[in-house]
N, C-alpha and C positions, 0 to 999 in steps of 0.2 A: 882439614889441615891446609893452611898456606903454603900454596904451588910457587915456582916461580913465576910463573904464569900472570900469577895475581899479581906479586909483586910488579910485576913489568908492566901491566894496567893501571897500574895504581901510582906508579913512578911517571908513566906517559900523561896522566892525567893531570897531576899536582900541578907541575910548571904553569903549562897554560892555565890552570884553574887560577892560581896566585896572580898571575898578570892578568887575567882580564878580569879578575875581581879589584884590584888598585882601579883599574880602569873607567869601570862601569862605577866605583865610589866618585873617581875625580869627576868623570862628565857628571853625576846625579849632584855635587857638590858646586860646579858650575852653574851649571843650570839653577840651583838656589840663589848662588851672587848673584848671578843676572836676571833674578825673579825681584830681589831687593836692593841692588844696587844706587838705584835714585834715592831710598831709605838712607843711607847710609853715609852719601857723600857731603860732605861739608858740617859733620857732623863731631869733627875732632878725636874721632876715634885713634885708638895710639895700636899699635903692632898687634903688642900684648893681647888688646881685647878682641882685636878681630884674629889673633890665632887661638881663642878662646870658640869662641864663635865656629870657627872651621872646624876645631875638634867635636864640639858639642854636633853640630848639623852631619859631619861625615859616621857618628857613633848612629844617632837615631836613620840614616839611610842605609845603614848596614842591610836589613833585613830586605830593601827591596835589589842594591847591588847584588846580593846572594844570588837569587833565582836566574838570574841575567848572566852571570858569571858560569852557575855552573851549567844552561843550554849552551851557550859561547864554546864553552872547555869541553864539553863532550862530545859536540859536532865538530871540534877540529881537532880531538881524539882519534875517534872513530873515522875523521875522515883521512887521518892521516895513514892510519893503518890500514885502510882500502887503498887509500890512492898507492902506496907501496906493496900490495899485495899480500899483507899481512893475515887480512882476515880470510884471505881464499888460502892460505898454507895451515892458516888454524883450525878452518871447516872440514880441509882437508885429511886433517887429522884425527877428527872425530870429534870436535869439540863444539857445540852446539855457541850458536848467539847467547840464548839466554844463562848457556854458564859460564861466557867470556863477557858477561854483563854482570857476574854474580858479584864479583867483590867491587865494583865502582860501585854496584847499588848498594850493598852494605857501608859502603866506605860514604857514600849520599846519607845515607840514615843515622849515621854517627854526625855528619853535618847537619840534618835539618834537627835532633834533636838537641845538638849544641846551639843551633839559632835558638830556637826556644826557648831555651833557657836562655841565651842574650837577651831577647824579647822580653822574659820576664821578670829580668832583675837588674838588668843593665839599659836597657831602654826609657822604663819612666824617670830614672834619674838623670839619662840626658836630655830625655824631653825638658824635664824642671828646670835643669841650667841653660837648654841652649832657649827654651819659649821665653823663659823668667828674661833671661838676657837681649834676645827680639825685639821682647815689649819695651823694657828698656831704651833699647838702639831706635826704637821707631818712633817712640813717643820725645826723644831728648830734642832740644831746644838746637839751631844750627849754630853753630861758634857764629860769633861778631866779627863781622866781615864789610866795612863799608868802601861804597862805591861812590865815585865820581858824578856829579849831576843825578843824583837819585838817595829818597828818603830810606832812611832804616830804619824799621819799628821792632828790630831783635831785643833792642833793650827793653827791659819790662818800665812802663811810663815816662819812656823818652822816644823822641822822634827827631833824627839829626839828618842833617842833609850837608852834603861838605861840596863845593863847587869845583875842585881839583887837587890834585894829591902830586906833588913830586916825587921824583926817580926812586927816593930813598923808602917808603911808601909810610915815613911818619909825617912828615910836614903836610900839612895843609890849607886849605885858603877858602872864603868865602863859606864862613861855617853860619849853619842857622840849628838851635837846638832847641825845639819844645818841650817842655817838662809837662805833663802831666800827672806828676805822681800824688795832687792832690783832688785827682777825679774832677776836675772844675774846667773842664775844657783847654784852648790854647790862651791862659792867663798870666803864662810864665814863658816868656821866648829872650835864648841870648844869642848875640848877632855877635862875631867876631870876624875880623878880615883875615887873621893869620893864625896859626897854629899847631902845635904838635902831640903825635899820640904815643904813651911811652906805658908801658906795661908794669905793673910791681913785681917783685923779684917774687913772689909769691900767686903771683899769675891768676891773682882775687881780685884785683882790682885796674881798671884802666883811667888812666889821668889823664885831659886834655889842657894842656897847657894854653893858653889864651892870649891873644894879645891883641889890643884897640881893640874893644867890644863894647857893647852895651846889655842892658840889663833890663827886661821890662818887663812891669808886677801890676797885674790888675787885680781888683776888689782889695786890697791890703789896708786891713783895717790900723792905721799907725794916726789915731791922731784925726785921720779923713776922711771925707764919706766915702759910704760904699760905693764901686765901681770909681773910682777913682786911680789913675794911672801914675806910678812912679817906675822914674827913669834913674839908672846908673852905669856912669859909664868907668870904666877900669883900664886899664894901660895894660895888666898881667892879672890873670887870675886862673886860677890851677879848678877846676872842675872834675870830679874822681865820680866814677861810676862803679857799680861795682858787679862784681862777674859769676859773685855766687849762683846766683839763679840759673847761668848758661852751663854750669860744669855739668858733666856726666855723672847720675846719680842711681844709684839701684834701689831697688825695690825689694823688700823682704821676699825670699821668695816661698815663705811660706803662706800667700796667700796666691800662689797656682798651685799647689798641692791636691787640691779639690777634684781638679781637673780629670781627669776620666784617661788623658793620655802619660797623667802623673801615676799610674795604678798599676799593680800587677794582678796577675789573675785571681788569685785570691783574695784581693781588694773590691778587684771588677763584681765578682759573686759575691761580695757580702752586700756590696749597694746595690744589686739587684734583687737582693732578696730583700733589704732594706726598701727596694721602690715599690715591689711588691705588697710588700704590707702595708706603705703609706696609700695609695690606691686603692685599697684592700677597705680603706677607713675613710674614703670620702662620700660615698654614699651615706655613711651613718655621719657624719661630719654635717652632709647636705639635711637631715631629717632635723639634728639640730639647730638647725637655722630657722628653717620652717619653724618649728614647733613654737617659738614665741610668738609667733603672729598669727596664731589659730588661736580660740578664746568658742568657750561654747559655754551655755546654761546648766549649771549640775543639774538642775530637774529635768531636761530634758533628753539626758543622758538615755532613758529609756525612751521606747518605739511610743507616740501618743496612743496610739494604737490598744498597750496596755492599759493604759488610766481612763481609757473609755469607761461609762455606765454599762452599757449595753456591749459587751465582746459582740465581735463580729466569731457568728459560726461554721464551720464551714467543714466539711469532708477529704481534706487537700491529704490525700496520702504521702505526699513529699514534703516535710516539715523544712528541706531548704527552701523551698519556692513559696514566697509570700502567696497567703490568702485571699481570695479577690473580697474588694473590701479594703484592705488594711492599707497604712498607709506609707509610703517610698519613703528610704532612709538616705545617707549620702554616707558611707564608710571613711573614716578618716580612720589610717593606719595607728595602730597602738595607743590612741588617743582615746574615743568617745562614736560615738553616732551620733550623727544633727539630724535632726527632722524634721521636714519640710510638711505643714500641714496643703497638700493640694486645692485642697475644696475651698481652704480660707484663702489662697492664691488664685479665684477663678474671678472671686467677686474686684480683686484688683485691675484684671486686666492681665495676669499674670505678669507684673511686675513688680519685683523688691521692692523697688525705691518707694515706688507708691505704699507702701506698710508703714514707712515711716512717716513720723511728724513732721511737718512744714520748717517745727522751729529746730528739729535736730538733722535735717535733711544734708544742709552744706557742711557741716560737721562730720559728718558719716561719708558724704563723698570723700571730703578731704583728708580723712583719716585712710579711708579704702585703698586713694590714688597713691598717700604717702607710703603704708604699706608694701604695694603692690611695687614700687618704685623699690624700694629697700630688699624686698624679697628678687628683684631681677637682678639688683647689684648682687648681692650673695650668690644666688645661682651663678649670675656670672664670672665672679672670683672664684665659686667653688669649679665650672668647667674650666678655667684657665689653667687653674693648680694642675686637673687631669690632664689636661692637653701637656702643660709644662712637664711631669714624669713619663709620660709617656716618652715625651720626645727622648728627657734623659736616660731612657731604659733604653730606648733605642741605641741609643751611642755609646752608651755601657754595654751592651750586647756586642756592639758590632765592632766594638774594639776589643773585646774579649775573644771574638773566632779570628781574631785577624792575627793572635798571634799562634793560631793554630793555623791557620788557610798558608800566608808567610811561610812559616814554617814546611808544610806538605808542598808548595810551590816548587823548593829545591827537588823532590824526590819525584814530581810530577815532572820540570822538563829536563828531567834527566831522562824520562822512559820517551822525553817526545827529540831530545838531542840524540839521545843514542844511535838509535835506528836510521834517525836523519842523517848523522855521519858515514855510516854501512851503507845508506844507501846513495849519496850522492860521491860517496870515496873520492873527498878531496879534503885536502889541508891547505891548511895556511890562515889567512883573513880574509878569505875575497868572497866565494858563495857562500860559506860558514857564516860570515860576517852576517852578510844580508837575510840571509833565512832565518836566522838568530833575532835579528831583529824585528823582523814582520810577525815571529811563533811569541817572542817578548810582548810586542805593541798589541796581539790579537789576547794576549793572557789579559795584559796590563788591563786595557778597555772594558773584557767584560767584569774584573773585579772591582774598578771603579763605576763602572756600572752597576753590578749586585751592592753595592756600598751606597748607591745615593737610594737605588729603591726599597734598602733597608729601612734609612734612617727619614725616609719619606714615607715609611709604615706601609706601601705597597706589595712587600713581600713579607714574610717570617726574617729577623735576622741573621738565622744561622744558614736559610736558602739564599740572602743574596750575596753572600760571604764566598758560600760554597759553588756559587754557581758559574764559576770561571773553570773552579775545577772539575765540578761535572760533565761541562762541553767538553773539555779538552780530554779529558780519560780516555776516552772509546776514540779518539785521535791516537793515542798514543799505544794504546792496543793497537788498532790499524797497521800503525807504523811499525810498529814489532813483527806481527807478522808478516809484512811487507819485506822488511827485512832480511828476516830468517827464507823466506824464499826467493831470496837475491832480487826484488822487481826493481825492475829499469825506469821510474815514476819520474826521478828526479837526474835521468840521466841523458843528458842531448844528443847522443846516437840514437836511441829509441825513438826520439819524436823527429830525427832526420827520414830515418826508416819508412815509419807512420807519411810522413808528407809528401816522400818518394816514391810511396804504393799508393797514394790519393792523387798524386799527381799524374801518374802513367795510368790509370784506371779511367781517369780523365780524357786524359791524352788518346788513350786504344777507342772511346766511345767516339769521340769527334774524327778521325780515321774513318772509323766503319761506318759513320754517316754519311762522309765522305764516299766512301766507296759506293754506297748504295744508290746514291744521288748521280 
């Protein structure tokens, strides 16, 4: 039954849970802008798409704000309630740690398995919006921006250069503009002293209005020979460029679908059982390759051995182990036996080539080389493909514990914030803050850690998933019982104490050396 008890833990928790969960979203959502901020600038983006963008990026960092939120919230739970004397009138009372820990930890287990299920059903759909939208943002062309004494090649096969710009920033002066748009080098340049840039009301297209300019057109076949230069000069001439190319455009986004971070878990295990059986099939894939480029004699299918006159006889009670006598075979897998007659390979010199004729000699090299060439490219495409599913099974794997590991992270620093509250019995944000963040950065590291030596195939990837949380376990055990017997670890009287008995212990030896001397 629900004590009040619980309720009051449960009420002391939430607050700070909710604030420093916003919190730990906003800086992780920071931290993104200003991982791709240079991406993004000059880039014409409008409100709209970047409050897209913020929503997409702050939904898919949900899962790692969580665990951070709730060590934060329970070390400044627990420590508010020591530093008021809270938890010494509850012990007082007969009420043990681990059962004034008992409903925040159930009330933790109703949250990590609500992440969970964020993770696995609300996650790869913001992965798909906010990545699909990224690529988008990263790959788009920068708005048409020109500058003073300096070329612009924004425009797709033009290169304009404008010598100065007035206050109003349309007019301009000392315009030079190469046209390239028929891939023939600079055969087309117009020279204008004056003129203005005026946008269409449909914002598709940009006109440069002209004036006193000229015209020059190389190789134009009118009449003249090639390479041949004509000149025209114009008083006003309106020049329109057009701006389609530069607008912002999306991408289908059903082609990151594929993706491994577009997947839920039941997705994630069917392409891993999917990779499995492709893997499964390339060894027999590889014998099919071979197999056209082995060719052997039907007649000599059998051992020569048999078709001798005269059998070789012999006493050999082990019917595997050839007969001395008979003659060495070469096993070719599910194929045939070739057989090499020895004795007729002695009078050679024991060399192939020498067997053959003079006039089929370079023939038979050159067929061998060509083969042997054709069979390395296979094998090599066929260990690529393996190396390639491996990889992907790998990241299919390790995105698959990650929304398990994620998930147990919340219920893990909870058992390592608890205790740390109890024991350092302080509130607020000041040591809470910083020890929160050193137990965050030591989790964070080794899970990014077991994650790269997953998917670098040096560990299993369920071991390097899990391996942030197997160090830290028997920490938080520790810390529990450290706890529950009140120790003074994390409290600066104890180590005043500690330095105050090393230093007079010190002290009283240099004295009686003193005195002895």
């Amino acid at each position: 039954m629900i004590k009040k008890l619980d309720i009051l833990i449960i009420r002391s928790f939430i607050g700070p849970f909710l604030v420093t969960f916003f919190v730990s979203l906003f800086v992780l959502v920071m931290q993104f802008f200003w991982l791709y901020m240079d991406e993004m600038i000059g880039k014409g983006l409008n409100i709209w798409m970047l409050v897209q963008l913020l929503v997409y990026m702050s939904t898919t960092l949900v899962p790692l704000a969580l665990p951070l939120s709730v060590l934060l919230s329970s070390i400044m739970t627990f420590g508010n309630m020591g530093e008021n004397f809270e938890l010494v009138a509850i012990k007082s009372s007969g009420i043990s740690l681990l059962r004034f820990m008992r409903p925040l930890f159930l009330f933790i287990t109703v949250i990590a398995f609500g992440a969970f299920l964020f993770s696995d059903n609300v996650i790869p759909v913001a992965n798909l919006k906010a990545l699909s939208l990224l690529y988008d943002v990263r790959n788009a062309k920068p708005t048409f921006n020109i500058r003073a004494d300096q070329f612009n090649n924004e425009m797709p096969g033009y290169s304009i250069r404008v010598g100065s710009k007035d206050e109003d920033g349309n007019t301009i002066h000392d315009i030079i503009i190469y046209d390239h748009t028929d891939m023939s080098g600079n055969n087309k340049v117009i020279i204008a002293k004056k003129g203005e840039m005026i946008s269409s009301p449909d914002k598709q297209s940009l006109v440069f209005k002209l004036t006193d300019g000229w015209r020059y057109e190389e190789g134009m076949d009118h009449g003249m020979h090639d390479g041949a230069q004509t000149r025209m000069h114009f008083e006003r001439w309106n020049k329109v460029f057009d701006l389609s190319s530069l607008k912002f455009t999306r991408n289908n986004e059903d082609l990151f679908k594929g993706a491994y971070q577009m997947m839920n878990a039941a997705q994630l295990m069917a392409n891993l059982d999917s990779l499995d059986h492709s893997r499964a099939r390339l060894p027999g894939a590889l014998t099919g390759f071979i197999l056209p480029y082995i060719s052997w004699d039907d007649q000599a299918k059998e051992p020569v051995a048999k078709k001798q006159q005269t059998p070789v006889k012999t006493n050999n009670p082990n019917p595997a182990t050839p007969p001395p006598g008979a003659l060495p075979t070469i096993p070719v897998p599910s194929i045939a036996k070739l057989t090499i007659n020895s004795k007729s390979m002695g009078k050679y010199d024991s060399s192939f080539l020498q067997m053959i004729p003079d006039s089929c000699r370079p023939m038979a090299v050159q067929t061998t080389t060509n083969n042997i060439r054709n069979l390395k490219s296979l094998i090599d495409m066929n260990a690529l493909e393996k190396k390639l599913n491996i990889e992907n099974y790998l990241k299919f794997a390790v995105e698959l514990h990650r929304k398990f590991t994620l998930s147990f992270a919340c219920i893990l620093l909870f058992l390592i914030g608890a205790p740390l509250g109890a024991i350092i019995r302080k509130g607020g944000l000041g040591m809470p803050l910083v020890i929160a963040v050193i137990f965050f950065m030591a989790f964070h590291i080794l899970n990014i850690t077991g994650e790269k030596l997953a998917k670098a195939g040096s560990v299993a990837p369920w071991m390097g998933m899990w391996m942030s949380t197997a160090i830290l376990m028997p920490l938080a055990v520790w810390l529990i019982a450290s706890a529950r017997n009140d120790s003074q670890i994390f409290i600066k009287e104890f180590y005043r104490r500690i330095w105050n008995f090393i230093f007079k212990l010190f002290t009283a030896k240099r004295d009686t050396v003193d005195i002895d001397q």
